[in-house]
PLY file of the C-alpha trace (Angstrom):
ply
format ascii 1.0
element vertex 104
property float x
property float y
property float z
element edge 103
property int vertex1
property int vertex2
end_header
-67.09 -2.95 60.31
-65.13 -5.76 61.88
-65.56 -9.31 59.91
-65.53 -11.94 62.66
-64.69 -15.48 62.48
-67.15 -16.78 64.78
-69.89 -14.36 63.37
-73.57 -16.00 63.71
-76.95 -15.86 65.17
-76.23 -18.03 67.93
-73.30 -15.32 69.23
-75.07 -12.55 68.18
-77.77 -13.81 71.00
-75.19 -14.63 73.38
-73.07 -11.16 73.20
-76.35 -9.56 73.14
-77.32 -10.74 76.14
-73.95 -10.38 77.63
-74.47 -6.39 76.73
-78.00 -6.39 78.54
-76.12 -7.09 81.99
-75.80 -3.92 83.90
-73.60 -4.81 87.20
-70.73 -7.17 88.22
-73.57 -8.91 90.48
-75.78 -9.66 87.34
-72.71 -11.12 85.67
-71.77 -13.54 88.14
-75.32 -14.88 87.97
-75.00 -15.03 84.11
-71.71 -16.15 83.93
-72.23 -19.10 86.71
-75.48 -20.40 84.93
-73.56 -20.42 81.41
-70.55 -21.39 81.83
-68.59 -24.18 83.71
-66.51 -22.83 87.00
-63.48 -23.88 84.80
-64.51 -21.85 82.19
-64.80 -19.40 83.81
-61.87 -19.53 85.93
-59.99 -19.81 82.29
-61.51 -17.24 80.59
-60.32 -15.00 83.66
-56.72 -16.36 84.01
-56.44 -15.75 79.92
-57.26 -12.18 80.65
-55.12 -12.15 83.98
-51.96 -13.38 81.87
-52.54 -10.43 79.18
-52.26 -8.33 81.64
-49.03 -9.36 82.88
-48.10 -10.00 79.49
-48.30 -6.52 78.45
-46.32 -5.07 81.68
-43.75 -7.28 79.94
-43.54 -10.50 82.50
-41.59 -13.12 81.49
-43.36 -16.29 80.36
-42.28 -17.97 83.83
-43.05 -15.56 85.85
-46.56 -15.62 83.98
-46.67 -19.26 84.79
-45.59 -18.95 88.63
-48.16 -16.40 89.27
-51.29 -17.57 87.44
-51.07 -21.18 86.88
-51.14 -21.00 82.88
-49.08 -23.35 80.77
-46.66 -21.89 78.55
-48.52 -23.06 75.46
-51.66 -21.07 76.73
-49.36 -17.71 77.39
-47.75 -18.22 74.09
-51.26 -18.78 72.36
-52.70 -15.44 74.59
-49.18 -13.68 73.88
-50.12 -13.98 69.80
-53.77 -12.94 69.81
-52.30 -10.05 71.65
-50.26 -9.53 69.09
-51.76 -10.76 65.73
-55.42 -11.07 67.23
-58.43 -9.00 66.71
-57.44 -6.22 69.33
-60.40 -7.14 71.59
-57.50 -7.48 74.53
-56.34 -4.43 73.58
-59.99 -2.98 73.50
-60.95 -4.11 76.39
-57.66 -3.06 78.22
-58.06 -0.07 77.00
-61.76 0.68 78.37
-60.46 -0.36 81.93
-57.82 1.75 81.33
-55.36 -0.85 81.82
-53.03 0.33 79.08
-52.45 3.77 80.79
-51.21 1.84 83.87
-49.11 -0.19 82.41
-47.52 2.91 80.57
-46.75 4.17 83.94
-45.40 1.51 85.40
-42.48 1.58 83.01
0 1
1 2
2 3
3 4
4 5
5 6
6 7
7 8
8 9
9 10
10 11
11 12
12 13
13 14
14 15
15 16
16 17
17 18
18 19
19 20
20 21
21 22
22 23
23 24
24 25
25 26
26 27
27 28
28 29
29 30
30 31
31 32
32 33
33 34
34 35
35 36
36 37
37 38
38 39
39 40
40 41
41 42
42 43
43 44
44 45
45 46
46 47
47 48
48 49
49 50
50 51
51 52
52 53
53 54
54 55
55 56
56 57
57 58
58 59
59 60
60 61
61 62
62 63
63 64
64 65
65 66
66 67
67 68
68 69
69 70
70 71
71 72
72 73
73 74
74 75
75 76
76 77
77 78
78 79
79 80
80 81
81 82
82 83
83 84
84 85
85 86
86 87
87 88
88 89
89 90
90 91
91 92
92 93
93 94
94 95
95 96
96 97
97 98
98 99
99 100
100 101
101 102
102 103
């Protein structure tokens, strides 16, 4: 079983309810009472510049496209790399990663 960092209660209430939403609908309502617009407009650029980062985009053509400082692509580009896989996981389930693979 993983061993998470940020393992407590508290998260396992918030990821649990994040699991009980069933559509994209229910998630914007979730999402916008939660969280900031920022936030969430960063959470989704973070996941936007993975994406890119695995169809190998240069960081400045990351930074043209989506707005995200170099520091925050670098800091994406190592949990992609050194992270927990959760990217990767994720990717993976929307079969991103397949894509990609083609796209080469």
């Amino acid at each position: 079983m993983y061993n998470s960092k940020i393992k407590s209660e508290q998260a396992d209430g918030l990821f649990d309810a994040v699991l009980s939403l069933e559509t994209r609908e229910e998630c914007y309502r979730f999402f916008e009472d939660i969280c900031t617009v920022k936030e969430i407009q960063a959470i989704a650029q973070r996941l936007h510049v993975v994406k890119l980062l695995i169809k190998n985009k240069t960081y400045h053509e990351i930074e043209k496209e989506t707005g995200a400082s170099t520091a925050t692509i670098s800091r994406i580009n190592r949990s992609l790399h050194y992270g927990s896989d959760g990217y990767k996981l994720v990717l993976d389930r929307l079969n991103f990663l397949d894509d990609a693979d083609k796209e080469d």
